[in-house]
C-alpha positions in Angstrom: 43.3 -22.4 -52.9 46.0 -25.2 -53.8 45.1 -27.4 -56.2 45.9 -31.3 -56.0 46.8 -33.8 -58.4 43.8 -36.3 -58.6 44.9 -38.2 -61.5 48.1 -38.6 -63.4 47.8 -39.7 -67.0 51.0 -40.5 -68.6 50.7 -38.5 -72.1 53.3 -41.1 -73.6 51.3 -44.3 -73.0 47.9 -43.6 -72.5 45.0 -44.9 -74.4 42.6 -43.1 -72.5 40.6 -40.8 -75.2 39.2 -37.4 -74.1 35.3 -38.7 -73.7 37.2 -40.9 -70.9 39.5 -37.8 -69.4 35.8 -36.2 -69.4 33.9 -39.2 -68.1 36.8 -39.4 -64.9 36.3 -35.8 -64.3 32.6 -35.9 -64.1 33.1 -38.8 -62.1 35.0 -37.3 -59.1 33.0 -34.1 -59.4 29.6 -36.3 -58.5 32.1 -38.0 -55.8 33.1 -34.3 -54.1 30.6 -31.6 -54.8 32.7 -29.5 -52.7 35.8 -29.3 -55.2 36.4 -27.8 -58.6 37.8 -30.6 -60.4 39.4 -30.1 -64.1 42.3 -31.5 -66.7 45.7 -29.1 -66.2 47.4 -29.9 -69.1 50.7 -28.3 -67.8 50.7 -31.4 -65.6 48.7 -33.6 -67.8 46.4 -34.6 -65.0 43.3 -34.2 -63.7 43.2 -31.6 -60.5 41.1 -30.4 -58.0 40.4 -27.8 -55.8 38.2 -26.9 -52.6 35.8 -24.5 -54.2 35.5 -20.8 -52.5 33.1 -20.9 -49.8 30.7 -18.0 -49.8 31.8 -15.4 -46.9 
């Protein structure tokens, strides 16, 4: 599964705090049940994923 960028957070001048990071994620997780949504911190952004479906 290939992941997508969601989110880019500029590391040199956000403000965001990491309740917010956490808040966003939660937020597009309750948008698309169907992905796996989380912060790469490679990228600095928060990703996502179409989730394995069962076979």
């Amino acid at each position: 599964m290939e992941k997508r960028v969601l989110v880019k957070i500029d590391k040199d001048k956000t403000e965001l705090t990491l309740r917010e990071v956490l808040d966003r994620i939660k937020e597009i997780q309750d948008q698309h049940p169907e992905m796996d949504v989380f912060f790469d911190g490679d990228q600095y952004a928060i990703c996502g994923r179409m989730r394995k479906s069962p076979e």
